[in-house]
VOGU-3710 file (C-alpha; in Angstrom, 3 decimals, decimal comma):
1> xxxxxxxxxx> 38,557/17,826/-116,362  36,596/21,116/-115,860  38,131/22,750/-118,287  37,424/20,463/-120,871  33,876/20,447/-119,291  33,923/24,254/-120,176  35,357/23,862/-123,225  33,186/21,501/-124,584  30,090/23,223/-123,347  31,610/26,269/-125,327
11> xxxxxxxxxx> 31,417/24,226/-128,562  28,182/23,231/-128,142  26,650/26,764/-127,561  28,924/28,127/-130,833  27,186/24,946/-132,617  23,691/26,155/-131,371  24,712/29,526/-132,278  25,044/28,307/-135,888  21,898/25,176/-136,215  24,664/22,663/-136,558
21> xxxxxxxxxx> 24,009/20,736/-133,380  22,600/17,281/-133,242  19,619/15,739/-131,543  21,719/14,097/-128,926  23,757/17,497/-128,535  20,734/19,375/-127,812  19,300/17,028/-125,276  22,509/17,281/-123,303  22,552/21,042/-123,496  19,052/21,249/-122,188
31> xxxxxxxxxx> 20,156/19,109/-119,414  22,584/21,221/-118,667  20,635/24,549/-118,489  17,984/22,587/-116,807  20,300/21,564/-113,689  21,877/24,968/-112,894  18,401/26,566/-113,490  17,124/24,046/-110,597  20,043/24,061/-108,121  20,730/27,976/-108,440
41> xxxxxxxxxx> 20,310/29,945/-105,739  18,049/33,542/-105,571  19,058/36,422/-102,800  16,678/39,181/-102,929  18,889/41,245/-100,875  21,373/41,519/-102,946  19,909/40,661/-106,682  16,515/42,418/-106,127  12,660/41,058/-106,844  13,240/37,876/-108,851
51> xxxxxxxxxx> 9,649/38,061/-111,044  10,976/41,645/-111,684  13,985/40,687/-112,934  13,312/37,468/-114,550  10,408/39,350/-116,660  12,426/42,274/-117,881  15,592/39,757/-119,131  13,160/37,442/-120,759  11,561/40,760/-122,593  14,847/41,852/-123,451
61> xxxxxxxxxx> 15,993/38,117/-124,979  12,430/38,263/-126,579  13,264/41,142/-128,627  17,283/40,848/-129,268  16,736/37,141/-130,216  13,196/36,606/-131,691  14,675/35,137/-135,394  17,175/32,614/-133,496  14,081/30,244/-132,288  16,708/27,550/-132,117
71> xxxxxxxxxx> 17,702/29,252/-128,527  14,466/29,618/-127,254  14,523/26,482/-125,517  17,217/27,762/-123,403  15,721/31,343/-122,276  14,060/30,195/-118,726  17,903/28,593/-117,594  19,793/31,412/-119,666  18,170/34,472/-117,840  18,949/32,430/-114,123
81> xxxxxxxxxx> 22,581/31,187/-115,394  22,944/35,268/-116,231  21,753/36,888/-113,441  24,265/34,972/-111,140  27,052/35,175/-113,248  26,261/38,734/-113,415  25,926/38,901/-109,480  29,480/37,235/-109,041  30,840/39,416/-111,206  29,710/42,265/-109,426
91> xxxxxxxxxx> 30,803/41,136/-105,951  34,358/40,404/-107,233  35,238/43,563/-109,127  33,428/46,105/-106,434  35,612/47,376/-103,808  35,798/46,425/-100,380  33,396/48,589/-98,353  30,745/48,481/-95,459  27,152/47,792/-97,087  26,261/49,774/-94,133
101> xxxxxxxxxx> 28,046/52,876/-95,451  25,580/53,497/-98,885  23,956/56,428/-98,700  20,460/57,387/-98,975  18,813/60,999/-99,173  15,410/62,480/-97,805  14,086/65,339/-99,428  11,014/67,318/-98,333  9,207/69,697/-100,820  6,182/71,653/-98,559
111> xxxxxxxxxx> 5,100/68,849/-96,516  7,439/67,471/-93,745  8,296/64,056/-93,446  9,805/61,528/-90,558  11,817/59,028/-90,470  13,330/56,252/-88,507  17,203/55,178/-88,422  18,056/51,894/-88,380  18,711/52,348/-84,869  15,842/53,750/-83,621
121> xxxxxxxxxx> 16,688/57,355/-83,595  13,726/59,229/-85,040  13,959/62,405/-87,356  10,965/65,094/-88,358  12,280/66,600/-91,057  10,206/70,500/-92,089  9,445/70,955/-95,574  12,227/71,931/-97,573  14,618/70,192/-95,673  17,665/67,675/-97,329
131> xxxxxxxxxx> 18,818/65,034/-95,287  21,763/62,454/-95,674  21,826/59,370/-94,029  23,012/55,319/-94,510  20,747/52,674/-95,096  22,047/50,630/-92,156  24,637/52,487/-89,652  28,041/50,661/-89,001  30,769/51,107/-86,227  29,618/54,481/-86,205
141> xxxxxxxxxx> 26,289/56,445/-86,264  26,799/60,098/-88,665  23,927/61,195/-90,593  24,182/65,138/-92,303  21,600/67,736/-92,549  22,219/69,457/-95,841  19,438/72,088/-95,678  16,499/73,116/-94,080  15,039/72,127/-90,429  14,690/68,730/-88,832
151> xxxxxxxxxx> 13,867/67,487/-85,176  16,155/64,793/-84,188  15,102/62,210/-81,396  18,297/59,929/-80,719  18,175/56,398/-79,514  20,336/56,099/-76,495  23,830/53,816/-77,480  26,737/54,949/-75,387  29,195/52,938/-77,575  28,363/54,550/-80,232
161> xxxxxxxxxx> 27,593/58,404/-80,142  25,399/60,022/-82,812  26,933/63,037/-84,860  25,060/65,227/-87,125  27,446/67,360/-89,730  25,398/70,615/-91,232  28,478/72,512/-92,916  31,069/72,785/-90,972  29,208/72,330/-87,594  29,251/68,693/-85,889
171> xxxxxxxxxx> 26,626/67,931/-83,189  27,852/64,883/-81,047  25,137/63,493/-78,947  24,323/60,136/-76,836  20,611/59,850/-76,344  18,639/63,376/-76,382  16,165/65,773/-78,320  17,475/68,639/-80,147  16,352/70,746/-82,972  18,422/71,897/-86,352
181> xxxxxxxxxx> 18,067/75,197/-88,283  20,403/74,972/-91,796  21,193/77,371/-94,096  24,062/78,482/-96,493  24,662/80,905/-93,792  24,465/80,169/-90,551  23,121/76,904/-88,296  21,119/77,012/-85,110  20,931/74,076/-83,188  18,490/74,231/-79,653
191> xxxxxxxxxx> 18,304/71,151/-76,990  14,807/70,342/-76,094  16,131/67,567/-73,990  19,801/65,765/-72,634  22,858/67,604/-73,886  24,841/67,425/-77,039  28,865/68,770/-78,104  28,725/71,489/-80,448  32,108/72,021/-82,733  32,957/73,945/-85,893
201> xxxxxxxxxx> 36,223/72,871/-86,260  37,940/75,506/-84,341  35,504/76,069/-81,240  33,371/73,226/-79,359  31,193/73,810/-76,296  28,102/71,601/-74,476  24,467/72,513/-74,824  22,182/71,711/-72,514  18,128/71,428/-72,174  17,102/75,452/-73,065
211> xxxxxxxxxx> 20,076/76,184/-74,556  21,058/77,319/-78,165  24,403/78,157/-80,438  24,211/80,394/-83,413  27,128/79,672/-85,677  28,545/81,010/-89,048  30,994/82,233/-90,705  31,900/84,490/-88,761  30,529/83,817/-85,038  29,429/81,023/-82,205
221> xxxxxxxxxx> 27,106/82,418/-80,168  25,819/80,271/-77,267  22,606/81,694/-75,491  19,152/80,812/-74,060  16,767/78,845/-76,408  15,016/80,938/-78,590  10,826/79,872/-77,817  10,103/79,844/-81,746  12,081/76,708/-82,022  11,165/75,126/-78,555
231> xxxxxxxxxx> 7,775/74,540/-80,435  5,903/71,409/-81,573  5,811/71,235/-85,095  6,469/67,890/-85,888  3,482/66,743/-84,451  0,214/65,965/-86,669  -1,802/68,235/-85,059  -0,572/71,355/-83,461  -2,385/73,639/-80,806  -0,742/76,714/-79,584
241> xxxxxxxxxx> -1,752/78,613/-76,705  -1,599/82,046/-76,666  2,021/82,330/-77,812  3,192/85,049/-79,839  2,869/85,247/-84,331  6,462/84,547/-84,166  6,775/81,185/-83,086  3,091/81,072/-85,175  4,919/82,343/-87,877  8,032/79,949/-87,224
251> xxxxxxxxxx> 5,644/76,806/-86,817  3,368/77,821/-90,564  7,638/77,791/-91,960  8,357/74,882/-90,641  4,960/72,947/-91,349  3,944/74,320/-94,800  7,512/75,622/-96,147  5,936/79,180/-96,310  7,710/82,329/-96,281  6,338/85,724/-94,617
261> xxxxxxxxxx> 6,968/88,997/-95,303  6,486/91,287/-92,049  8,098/95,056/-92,345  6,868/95,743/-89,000  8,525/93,908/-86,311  6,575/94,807/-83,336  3,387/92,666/-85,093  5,343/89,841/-84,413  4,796/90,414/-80,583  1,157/89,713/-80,973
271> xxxxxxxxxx> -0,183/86,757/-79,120  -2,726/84,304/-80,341  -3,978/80,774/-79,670  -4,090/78,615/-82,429  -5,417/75,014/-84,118  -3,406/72,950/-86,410  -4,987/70,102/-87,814  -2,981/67,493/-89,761  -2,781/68,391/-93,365  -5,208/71,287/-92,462
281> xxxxxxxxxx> -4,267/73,468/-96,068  -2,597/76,697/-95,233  -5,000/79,343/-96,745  -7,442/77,848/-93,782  -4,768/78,317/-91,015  -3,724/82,206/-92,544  -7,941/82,866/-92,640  -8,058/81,770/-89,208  -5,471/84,084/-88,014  -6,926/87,034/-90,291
291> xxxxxxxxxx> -10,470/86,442/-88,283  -8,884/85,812/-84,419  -6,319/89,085/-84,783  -6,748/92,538/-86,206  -3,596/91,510/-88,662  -4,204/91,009/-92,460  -2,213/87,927/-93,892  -2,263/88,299/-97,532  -0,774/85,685/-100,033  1,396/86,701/-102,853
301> xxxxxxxx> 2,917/83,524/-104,883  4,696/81,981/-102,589  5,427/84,862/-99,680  2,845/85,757/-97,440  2,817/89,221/-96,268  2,012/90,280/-92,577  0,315/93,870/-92,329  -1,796/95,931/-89,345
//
């Protein structure tokens, strides 16, 4: 019975198709279109914004099928009859996997950014930083810092530890504060607070509060945290207290996405106290520094150099 159902409604739409159907015909296709278009069913989860979509397939039957007026009729139940059939199709053919598991990606250009996991683990990410991480976490909770510098703040879930991947380091952690330094040639990762598992594939130690790893190619160097990355630079507005121009320096990086330029290394031992006001512009924070120290910040492009 339902296949002559189908077939007969496929005889009717070829007759429509071609002007050949009759009053009577037309009246029952119309009722047709008119009871699937009332008892279907819209997800916005899963099909997206329905006005959205509605309006851009009835623009797109507008301008396919404007000389076939004859259809018209059916456009409002055609474009809802579509999008599910389209939307059953797509959940039959796609392969089995985790909705949890698509990916999204953060990217920072010379502002930093936060953002909050779906399970409550906070992230400051600096500017220029990359960051990896699902839309909804599973079983599991693994995110991956691609580049750049982020401050992670994990949500506490001893069934499920947290595990950062930057290249080939993993940092496994339960519920704790840690900072991430990423590059193509090394990572440095420093606990602020709680303890995390460091491992590179070959060699795995424990961090704790103060302490710091180097690791590259070529070494894995645990050690005391270095105070340039102990800092507060996530927050909106940053004061430091007579601290030296390198964790300055460090903070202005991480902040701003600026780059100095100091050929003298002992200037970096100079101490200062300084005022960072959210989205205070840069050339005001490098003036500032030029009139509290005897140093001379100049800009060039996108380097700043550091001179006596």
């Amino acid at each position: 019975m339902r296949k002559q159902r189908k077939h007969y409604l496929k005889t009717l739409a070829d007759k429509t198709a071609k002007g050949n159907t009759s009053l009577q015909e037309q009246q029952l296709l119309d009722a047709f279109f008119e009871s699937r278009y009332e008892t279907a069913k819209w997800i916005d989860s899963e099909m997206g914004d329905r006005n959205n979509v509605s309006e851009t397939l009835w623009n797109h039957i507008s301008e396919t099928n404007n000389r076939k007026k004859q259809l018209r009729v059916y456009y409002k139940y055609a474009t809802a009859a579509s999008i599910a059939l389209l939307f059953c199709l797509g959940f039959l053919l796609r392969p089995a996997s985790n909705p949890a598991a698509r990916l999204l990606t953060l990217q920072t250009s010379t502002q930093p950014d936060s953002l909050q996991l779906s399970d409550g683990s906070v992230i400051y990410l600096a500017a220029n930083t990359r960051l990896q991480y699902p839309a909804q976490f599973g079983n599991a909770r693994e995110i991956s810092l691609l580049t750049g510098d982020a401050f992670f703040k994990i949500a506490p879930d001893p069934g499920r530890p947290f595990t950062i991947s930057s290249g080939r380091v993993k940092t496994l952690v339960l519920g704790t504060s840690f900072h991430i330094s990423m590059n193509p040639e090394s990572c440095r990762v420093t606990v602020i607070s709680g303890s995390v598992r460091i491992s590179n594939g070959k060699e795995s130690t424990s961090l704790i509060k103060n302490e710091e790893i180097l690791v590259s190619a070529t070494s894995f160097i645990k050690q005391r945290a270095n105070e340039d990355l102990a800092g507060n630079w996530y927050e909106k507005d940053i004061t430091l207290d007579n601290v030296p121009l390198s964790r300055a320096l460090t903070t202005l990086k991480y902040k701003y996405g600026a780059n100095f330029l100091v050929k003298d290394s002992s200037l970096l031992k100079t101490r200062l106290t300084l005022f960072i006001k959210h989205q205070e512009p840069l050339q005001n924070i490098v003036n500032q520094i030029n009139y509290i120290t005897s140093l001379k910040l100049k800009t060039h492009g996108s380097t700043i150099e550091v001179t006596p």
